[in-house]
C-alpha positions as CSV (number, residue, x, y, z in Angstrom):
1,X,34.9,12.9,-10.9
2,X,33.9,13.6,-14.7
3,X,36.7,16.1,-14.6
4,X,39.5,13.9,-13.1
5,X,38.6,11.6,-15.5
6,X,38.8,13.9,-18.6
7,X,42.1,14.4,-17.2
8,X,43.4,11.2,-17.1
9,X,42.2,10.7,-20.9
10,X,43.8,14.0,-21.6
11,X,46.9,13.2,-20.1
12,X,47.1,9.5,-21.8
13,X,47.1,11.2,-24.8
14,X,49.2,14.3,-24.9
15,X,52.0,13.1,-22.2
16,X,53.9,16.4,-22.9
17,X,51.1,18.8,-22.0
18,X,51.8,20.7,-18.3
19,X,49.1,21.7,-18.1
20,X,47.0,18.2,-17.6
21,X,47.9,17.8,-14.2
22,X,47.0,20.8,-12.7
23,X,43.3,19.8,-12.1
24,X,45.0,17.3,-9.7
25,X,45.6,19.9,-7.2
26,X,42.0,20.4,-6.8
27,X,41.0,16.6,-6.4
28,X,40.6,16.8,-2.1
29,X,40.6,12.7,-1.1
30,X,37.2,11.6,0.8
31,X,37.0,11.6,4.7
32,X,35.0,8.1,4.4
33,X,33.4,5.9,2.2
34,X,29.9,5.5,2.0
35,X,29.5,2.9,3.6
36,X,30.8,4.0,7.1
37,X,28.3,7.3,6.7
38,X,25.3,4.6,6.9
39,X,28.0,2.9,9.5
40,X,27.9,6.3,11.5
41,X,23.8,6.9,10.6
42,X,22.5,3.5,12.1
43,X,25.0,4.2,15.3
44,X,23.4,7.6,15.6
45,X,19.8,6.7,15.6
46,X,20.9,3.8,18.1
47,X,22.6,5.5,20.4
48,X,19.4,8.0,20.3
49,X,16.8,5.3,20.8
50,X,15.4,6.6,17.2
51,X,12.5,4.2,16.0
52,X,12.6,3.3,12.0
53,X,10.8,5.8,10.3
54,X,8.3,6.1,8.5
55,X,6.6,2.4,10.1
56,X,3.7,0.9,8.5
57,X,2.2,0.7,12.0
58,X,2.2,4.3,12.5
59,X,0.3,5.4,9.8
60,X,-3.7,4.8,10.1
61,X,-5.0,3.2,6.6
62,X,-6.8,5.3,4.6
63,X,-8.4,4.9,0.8
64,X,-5.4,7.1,-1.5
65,X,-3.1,5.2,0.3
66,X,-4.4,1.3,0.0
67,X,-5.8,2.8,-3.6
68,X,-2.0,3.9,-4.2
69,X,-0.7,0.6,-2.9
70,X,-3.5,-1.3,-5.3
71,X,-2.5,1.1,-8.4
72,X,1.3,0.0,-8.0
73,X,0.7,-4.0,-7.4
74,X,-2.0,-4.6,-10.0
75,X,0.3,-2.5,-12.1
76,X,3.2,-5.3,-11.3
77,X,0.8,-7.6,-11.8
78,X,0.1,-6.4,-15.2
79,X,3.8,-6.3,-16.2
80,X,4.1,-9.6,-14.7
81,X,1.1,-11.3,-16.3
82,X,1.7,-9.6,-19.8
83,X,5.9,-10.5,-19.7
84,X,4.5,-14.6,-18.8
85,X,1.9,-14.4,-21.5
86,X,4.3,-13.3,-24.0
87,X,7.4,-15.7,-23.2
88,X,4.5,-18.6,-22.7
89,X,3.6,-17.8,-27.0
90,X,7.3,-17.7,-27.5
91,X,8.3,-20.7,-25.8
92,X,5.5,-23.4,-25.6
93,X,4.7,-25.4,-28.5
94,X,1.1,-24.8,-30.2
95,X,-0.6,-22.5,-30.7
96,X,-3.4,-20.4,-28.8
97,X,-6.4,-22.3,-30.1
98,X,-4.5,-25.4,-28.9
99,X,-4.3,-24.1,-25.3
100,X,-8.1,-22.7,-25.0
101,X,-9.0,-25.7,-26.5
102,X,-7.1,-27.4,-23.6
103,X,-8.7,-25.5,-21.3
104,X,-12.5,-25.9,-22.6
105,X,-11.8,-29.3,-22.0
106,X,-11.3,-29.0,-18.5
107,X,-15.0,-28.5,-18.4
108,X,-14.7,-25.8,-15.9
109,X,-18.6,-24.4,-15.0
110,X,-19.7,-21.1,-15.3
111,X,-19.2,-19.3,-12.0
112,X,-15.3,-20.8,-12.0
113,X,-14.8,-19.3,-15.2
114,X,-16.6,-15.7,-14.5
115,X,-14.7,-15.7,-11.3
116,X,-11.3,-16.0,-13.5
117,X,-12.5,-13.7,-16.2
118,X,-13.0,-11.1,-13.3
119,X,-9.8,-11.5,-11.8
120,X,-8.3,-11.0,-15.0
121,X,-10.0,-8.0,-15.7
122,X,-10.6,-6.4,-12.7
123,X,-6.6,-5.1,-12.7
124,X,-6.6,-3.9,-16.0
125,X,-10.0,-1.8,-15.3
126,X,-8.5,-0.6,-12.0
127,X,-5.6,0.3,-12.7
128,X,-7.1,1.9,-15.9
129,X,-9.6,3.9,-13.9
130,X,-7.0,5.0,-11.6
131,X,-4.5,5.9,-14.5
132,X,-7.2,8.2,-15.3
133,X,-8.0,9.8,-12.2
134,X,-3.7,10.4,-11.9
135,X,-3.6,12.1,-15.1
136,X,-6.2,14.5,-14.0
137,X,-4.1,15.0,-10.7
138,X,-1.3,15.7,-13.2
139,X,-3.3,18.6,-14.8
140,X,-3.6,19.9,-11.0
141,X,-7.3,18.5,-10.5
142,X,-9.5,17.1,-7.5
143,X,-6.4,17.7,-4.7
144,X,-8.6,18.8,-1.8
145,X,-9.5,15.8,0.2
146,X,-13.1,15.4,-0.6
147,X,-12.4,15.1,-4.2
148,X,-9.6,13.0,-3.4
149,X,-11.4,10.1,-1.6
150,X,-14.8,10.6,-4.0
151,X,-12.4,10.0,-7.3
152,X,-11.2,7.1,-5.3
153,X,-14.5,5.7,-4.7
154,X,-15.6,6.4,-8.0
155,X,-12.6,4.4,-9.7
156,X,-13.4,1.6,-7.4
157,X,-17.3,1.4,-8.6
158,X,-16.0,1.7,-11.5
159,X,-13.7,-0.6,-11.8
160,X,-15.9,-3.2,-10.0
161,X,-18.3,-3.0,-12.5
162,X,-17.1,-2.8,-16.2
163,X,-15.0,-5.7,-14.8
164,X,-18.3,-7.9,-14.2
165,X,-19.7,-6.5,-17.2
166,X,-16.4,-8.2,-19.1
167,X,-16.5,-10.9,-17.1
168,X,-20.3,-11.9,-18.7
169,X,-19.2,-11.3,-21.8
């Protein structure tokens, strides 16, 4: 494609050059589009009484993989969370000590407000812990499935308690 489309620069620009439309000998036209493959695919695995696969149902739950499905959504979360905070600065009116100030005065008790400090922190220690325990996968570390599920039960101890200790700060 990159080529027939150097061509047709090419060609706008030197009109009196031959030798610009020989590469259109070479350009074959496609049998179908895309969109009747995946047409042709579904049909196929019809006609063949194929189920969808992989399915959620088939799979038995394990730790990596609801650890793996945690580290992706409190990493989303994250994102999300951060992106709000910072077009919330941006776009409200006042100023940070105006809003906690708005919020002490809500007068909230203690275990309401622990229980939001945790879930505020307990996705940043997660997915922090488990950030770790990727990179050493990265260096080719703690594969073999032992390691694999004590890491993961590590991270979640982890996790579970620097985020109470932040939580009584």
């Amino acid at each position: 494609m990159a080529l027939l489309l150097r061509s047709l620069a090419r060609q706008g620009l030197s009109r009196s050059c031959p030798q610009s439309c020989v590469l259109y000998r070479h350009v074959v036209p496609m049998g179908t589009s895309a969109k009747e493959e995946m047409n042709n695919f579904w049909a196929k695995n019809s006609r063949l009484n194929r189920p969808l696969s992989p399915h959620i149902t088939i799979y038995r739950w394990s730790v990596p993989m609801m650890m793996s499905v945690t580290h992706r959504g409190t990493g989303i979360g994250l994102s999300a969370g951060i992106s709000l905070f910072a077009v919330g600065a941006l776009a409200l009116p006042g100023d940070f000590a105006h809003y906690l100030g708005l919020i002490q005065s809500l007068s909230l008790g203690p275990a309401i407000i622990a229980s939001a400090k945790f879930t505020l922190a307990f996705p940043l220690t997660y997915h922090t812990f488990n950030g770790i325990r990727h990179l050493f996968w990265d260096m080719g570390q703690g594969f073999k499935m032992p390691q694999v599920y004590r890491s993961g039960y590590i991270v979640i101890v982890l996790s579970l308690l620097s985020s109470m200790a932040l939580a009584a700060l």
